[in-house]
N, C-alpha and C positions, 0 to 999 in steps of 0.2 A: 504494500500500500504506500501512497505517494501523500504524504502531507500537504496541506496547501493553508497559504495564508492569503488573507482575504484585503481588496483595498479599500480605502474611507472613501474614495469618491473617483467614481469616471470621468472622462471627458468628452465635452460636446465637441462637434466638429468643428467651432472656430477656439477649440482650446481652450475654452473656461470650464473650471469644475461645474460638474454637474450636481444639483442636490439630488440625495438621496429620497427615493419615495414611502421611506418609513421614518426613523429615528437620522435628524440631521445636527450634527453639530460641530462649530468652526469656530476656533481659536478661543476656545472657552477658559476662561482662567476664573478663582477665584479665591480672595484674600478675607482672612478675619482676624479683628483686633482684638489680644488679648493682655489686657493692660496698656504697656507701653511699644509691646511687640503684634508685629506683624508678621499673622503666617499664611501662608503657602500652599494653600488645600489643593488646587487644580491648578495643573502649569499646561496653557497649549493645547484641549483637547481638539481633535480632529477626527468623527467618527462619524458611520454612515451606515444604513441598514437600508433593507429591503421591507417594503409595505407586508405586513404579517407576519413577516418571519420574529427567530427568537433570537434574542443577545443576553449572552449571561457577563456582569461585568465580576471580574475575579482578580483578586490581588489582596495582599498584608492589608492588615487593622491599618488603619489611618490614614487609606491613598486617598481617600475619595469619591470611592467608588456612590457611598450615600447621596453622598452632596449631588453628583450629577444626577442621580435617581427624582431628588427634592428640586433640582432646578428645572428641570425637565414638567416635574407637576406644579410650577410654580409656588412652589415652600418656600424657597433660595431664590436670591437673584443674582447674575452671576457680576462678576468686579468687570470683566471685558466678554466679548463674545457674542454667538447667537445661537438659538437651540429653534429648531422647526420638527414638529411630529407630521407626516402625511402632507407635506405642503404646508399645512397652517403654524404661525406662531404658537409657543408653548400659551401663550396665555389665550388667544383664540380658541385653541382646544380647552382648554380649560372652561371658559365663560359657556361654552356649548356641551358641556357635561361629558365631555368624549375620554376622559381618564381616569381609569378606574385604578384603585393605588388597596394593596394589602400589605403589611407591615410583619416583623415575626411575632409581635404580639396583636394579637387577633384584636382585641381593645372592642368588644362586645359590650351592650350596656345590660348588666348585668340585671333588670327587670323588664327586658324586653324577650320576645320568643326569639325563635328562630326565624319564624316567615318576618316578624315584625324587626330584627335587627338586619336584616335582607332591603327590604323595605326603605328604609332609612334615610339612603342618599337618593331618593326619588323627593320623599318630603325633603330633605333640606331644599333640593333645585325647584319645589313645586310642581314635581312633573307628577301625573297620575298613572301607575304603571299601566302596563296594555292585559287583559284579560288573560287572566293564567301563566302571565312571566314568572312571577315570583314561586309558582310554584312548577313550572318546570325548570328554574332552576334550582329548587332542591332535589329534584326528580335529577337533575344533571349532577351533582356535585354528590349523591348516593345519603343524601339525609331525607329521601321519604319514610313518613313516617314518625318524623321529630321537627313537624314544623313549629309543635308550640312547647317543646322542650328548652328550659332557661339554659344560658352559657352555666351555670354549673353542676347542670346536669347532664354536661358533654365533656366526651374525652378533650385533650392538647389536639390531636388530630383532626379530631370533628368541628372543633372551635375553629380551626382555619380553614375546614370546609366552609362555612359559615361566611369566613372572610373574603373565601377565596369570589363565593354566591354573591355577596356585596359589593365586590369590587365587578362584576359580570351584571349588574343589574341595571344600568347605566347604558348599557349596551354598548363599551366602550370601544373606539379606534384604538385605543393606546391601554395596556396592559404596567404597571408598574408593581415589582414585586419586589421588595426590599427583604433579604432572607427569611422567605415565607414559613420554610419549615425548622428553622435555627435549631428553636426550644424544641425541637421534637426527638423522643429517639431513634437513633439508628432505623430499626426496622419499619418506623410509622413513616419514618421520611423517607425509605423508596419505596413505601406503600403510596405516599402523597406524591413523587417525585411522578408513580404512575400514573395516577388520577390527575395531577395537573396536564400532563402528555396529553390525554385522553380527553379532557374540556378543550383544551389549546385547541385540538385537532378540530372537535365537534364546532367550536367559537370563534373562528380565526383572528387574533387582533395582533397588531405589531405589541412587539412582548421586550419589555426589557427586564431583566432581573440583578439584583447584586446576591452575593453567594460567598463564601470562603469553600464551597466545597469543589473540589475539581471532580469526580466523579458525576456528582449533581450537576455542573455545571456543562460539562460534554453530553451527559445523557438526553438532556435535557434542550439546550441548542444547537440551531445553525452555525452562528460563530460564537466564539467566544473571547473576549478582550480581556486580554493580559494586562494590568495596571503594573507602575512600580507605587514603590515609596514615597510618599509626600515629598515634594509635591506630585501630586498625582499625574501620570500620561499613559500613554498607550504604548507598553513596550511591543507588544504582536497582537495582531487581527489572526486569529485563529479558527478557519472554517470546518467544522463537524461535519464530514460526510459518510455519515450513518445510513443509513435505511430508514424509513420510517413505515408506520409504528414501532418504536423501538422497544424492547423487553428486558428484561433481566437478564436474559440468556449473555444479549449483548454486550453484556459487564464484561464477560469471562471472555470476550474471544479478542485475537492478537490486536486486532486492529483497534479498541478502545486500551488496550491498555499502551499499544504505541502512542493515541493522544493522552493518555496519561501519564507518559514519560515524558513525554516531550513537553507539556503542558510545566510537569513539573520541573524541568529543567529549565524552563523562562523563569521560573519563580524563584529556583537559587541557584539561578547565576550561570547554568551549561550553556544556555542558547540566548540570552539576553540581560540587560540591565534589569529584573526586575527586585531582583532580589526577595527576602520576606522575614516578616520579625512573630510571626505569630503561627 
């Protein structure tokens, strides 16, 4: 198998970059003051995605991989740069409901049900969902059954099925997943690693994610971006060329653990600056 890495942007015919028709973003820097010092969160970003497909961002505690996650759904604003999802401004998609964001902490409110914490970001925008969304997406994310079951009467698992439904309710273009399964254990999170595979596929939206896991991270996308150390950049565009639907089976065979070598040799230091402290 031939590894391949992937570019941030093509060129149109009279030689200017072309934007990307998913997840766009140029020369993205961004700084925060702490006391009297000035640091260094994003140095340069330059990255580029295809409309639907999936980007897992991967690299050490403190590149910044978050920050871009947050600037992207308008949380952050960035110090230099621009970010576009699908053609439109991050904040465009945003004002139009188009980004749906899940967190590793599911942050349920704790006396609401399940259809009703599903529900949710429909009331805040005022929108009225469409007849039987809400519950075909419990029906999709495998919690029929427990639509009026409270967050603490759900597993760690089920609780980010919950989130995963809430961030899908929206009907989003744009997918933001800030390490959805972190707090999970081992076995729940490539039980989830599947079932997110498996909505992704039924739901298609351009997907970004942040992760420290590189297994999760290859299983799971198209490419995958290699960050260093703060200040954070793009050591390697790394494209996943798996098969899909992908399985378990797919862990064990040569070709996933060649990008798991290789993956992990950007990260200390065989194949690039990316280094790692965690």
């Amino acid at each position: 198998m031939s590894l391949s890495t992937t570019t941030i942007a093509t060129q149109d015919p009279a030689g200017a970059p072309a934007l990307a028709t998913g997840i766009n973003i140029q020369g993205l820097t961004k700084t925060f003051s702490s006391g009297r010092k000035t640091v260094s969160a994003l140095g340069n970003i330059e990255l580029g995605t295809k409309k639907d497909s999936f980007l897992s961002l991967l690299g050490p505690s403190g590149c910044g991989k978050s920050t871009i996650l947050r600037i992207l759904a308008g949380l952050e604003s960035p110090s230099s740069g621009t970010t576009a999802i699908n053609g439109k401004s991050s904040a465009e998609v945003q004002r139009s409901h188009e980004i749906g964001i899940a967190f590793q902490d599911a942050a349920l409110l704790p006396w609401r049900t399940v259809h009703k914490n599903i529900r949710l970001p429909l009331e805040v925008a005022g929108i009225t969902p469409e007849p039987g969304l809400i519950e075909d997406l419990i029906d999709l994310v495998g919690l029929k059954g427990f639509e009026h079951a409270k967050p603490a009467q759900l597993s760690g698992g089920m609780r980010q099925r919950v989130s995963i439904a809430r961030c899908l309710v929206v009907q989003p273009s744009i997918m933001l997943l800030d390490e959805p399964f972190g707090a999970l254990d081992d076995m729940t999170r490539q039980r989830m690693n599947l079932e997110l595979q498996r909505i992704w596929g039924e739901k298609p939206a351009t997907t970004l994610m942040v992760t420290h896991g590189i297994a999760e991270a290859i299983f799971l996308s198209d490419v995958v971006a290699v960050m260093t150390p703060r200040p954070g950049a793009i050591a390697e565009l790394v494209e996943i060329d798996l098969p899909r639907p992908r399985t378990t089976e797919i862990m064990r065979s040569p070709e996933f653990h060649e990008y798991h070598d290789y993956i992990t040799g950007i990260l200390f230091g065989a194949h690039g600056p990316a280094g790692a402290d965690d």
